[in-house]
C-alpha positions as CSV (number, residue, x, y, z in Angstrom):
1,X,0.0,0.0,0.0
2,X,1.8,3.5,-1.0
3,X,1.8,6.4,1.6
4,X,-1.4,8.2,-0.5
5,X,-3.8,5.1,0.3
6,X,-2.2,4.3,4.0
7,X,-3.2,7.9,4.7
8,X,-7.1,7.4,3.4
9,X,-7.3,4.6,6.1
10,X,-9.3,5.8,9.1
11,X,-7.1,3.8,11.7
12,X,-3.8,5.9,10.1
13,X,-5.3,9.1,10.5
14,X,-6.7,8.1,14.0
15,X,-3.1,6.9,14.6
16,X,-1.2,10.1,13.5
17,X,-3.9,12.0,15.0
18,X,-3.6,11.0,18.2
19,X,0.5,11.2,17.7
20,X,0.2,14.9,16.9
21,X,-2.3,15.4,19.5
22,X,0.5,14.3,22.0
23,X,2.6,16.7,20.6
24,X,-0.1,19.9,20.4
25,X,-1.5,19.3,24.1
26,X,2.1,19.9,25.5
27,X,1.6,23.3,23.6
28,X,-1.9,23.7,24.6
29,X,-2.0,22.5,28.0
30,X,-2.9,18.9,27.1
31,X,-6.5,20.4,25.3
32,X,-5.8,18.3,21.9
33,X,-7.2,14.8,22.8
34,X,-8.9,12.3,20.5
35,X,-11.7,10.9,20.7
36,X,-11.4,7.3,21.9
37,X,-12.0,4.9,19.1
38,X,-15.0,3.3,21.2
39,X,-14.8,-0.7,21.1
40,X,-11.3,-0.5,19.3
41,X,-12.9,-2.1,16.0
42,X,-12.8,1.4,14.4
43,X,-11.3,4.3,14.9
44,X,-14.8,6.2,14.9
45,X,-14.4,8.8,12.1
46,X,-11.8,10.5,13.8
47,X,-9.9,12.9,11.2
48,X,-6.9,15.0,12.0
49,X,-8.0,17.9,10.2
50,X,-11.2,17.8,12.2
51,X,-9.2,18.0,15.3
52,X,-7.3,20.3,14.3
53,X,-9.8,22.5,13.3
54,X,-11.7,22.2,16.7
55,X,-8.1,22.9,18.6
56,X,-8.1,25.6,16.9
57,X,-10.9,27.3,16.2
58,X,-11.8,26.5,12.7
59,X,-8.5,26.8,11.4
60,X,-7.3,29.6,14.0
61,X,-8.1,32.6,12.0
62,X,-9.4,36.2,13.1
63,X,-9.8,38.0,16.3
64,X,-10.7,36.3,19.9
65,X,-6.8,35.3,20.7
66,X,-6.9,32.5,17.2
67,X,-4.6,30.5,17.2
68,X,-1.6,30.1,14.5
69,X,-2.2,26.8,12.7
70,X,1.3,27.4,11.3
71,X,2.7,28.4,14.7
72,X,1.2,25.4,16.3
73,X,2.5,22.8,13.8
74,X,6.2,24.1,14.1
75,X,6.2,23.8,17.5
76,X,5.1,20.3,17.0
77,X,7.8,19.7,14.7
78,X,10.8,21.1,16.6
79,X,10.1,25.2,16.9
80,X,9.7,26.9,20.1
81,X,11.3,24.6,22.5
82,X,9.6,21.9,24.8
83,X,8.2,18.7,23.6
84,X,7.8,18.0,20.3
85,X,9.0,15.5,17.7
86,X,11.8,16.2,16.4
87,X,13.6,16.6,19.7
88,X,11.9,13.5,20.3
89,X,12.7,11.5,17.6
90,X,16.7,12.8,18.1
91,X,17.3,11.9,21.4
92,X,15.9,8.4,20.6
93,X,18.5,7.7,18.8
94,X,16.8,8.5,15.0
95,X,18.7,11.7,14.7
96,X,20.6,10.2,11.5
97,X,17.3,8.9,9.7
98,X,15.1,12.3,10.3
99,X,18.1,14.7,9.4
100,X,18.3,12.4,5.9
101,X,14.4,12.9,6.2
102,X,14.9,17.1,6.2
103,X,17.2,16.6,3.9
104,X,17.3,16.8,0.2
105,X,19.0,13.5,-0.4
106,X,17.9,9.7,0.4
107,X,15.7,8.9,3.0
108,X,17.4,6.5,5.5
109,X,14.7,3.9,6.9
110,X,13.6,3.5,10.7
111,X,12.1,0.2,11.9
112,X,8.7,0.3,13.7
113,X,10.7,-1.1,17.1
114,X,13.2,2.0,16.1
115,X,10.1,4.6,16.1
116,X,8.7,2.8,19.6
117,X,11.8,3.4,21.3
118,X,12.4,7.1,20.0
119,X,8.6,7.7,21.1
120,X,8.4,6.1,24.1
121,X,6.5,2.9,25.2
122,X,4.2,4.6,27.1
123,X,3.0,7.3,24.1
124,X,2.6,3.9,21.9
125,X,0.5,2.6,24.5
126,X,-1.2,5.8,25.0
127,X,-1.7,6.0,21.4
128,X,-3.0,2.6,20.8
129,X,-5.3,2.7,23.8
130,X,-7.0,5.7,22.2
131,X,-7.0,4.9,18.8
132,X,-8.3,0.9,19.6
133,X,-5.4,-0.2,17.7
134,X,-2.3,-2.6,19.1
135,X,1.2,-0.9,20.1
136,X,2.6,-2.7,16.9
137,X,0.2,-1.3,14.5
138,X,1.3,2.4,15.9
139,X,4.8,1.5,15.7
140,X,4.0,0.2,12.3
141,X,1.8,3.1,11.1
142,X,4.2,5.7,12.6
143,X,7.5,4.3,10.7
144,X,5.7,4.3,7.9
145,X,3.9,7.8,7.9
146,X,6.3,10.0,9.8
147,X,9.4,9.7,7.5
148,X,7.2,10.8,4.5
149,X,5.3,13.5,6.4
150,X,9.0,14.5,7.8
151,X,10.2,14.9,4.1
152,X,7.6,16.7,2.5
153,X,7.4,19.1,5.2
154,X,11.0,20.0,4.6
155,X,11.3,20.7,0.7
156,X,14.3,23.2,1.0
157,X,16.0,21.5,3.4
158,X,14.3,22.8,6.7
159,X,11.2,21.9,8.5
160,X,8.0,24.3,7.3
161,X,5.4,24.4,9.5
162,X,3.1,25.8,6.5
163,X,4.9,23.3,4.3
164,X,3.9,20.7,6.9
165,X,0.3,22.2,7.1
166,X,0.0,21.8,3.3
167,X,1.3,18.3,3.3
168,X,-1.3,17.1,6.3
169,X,-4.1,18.6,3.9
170,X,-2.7,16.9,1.0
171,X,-2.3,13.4,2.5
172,X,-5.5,13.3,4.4
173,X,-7.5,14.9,1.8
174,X,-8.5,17.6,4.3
């Protein structure tokens, strides 16, 4: 299955989701939680642009103290200091594979053991628990998803949070 069709499937989007809600509610004060996938057979229509609308506002536009969609994502990537992925992913031990990711050459490859070691077996768990998938299907989902989100995210060679913004639209179809 290419990257385009794994990213139609509800359980991927509830998976990276729920791994970017991780990442937001660290910069929100833990407000970007998923809705549990209910009896773990399906995900429950939970979309990522969706959530991220609601986070935000409807897209965080306009008066009222919006929120920066933009802003937001590059924090989640690596911006701003704190938690987020990148700093995440690095001092797991993938900070080879993601710079290769950012970068404009080959990607290097990451095993799904790899990603659940970088992320931490309690986010996997976390992640699966809310999602109503295993730990190894996150592990799975996120080795394959993350390196392709990473790299079209970064076309010059640096991380873009509208870039990145752009390619979550794209992918999901949002």
């Amino acid at each position: 299955m290419d990257i385009q069709q794994m990213l139609k499937n509800p359980m991927t989007q509830a998976i990276i989701a729920a791994l970017i809600s991780k990442f937001i509610g660290s910069k929100l004060g833990g407000a970007a939680q998923p809705q549990a996938a209910g009896n773990g057979a399906s995900p429950g229509g939970i979309d990522l642009g969706g959530i991220l609308g609601g986070i935000l506002g409807g897209g965080g536009q306009g008066g009222g103290g919006g929120i920066d969609l933009g802003k937001i994502l590059g924090g989640v990537l690596g911006g701003g200091g704190g938690k987020n992925l990148v700093g995440q992913l690095t001092q797991g031990g993938l900070g080879d594979q993601l710079q290769s990711w950012i970068g404009t050459g080959a990607n290097q490859p990451a095993t799904p053991q790899q990603f659940a070691e970088a992320i931490g077996p309690d986010t996997i768990n976390e992640i699966a628990a809310e999602t109503g998938a295993t730990p190894e299907q996150v592990s799975e989902t996120i080795s394959q998803v993350v390196p392709e989100i990473v790299n079209e995210s970064s076309p010059n060679g640096q991380l873009d949070p509208a870039a990145l913004q752009t390619t979550l639209s794209k992918f999901l179809g949002s």
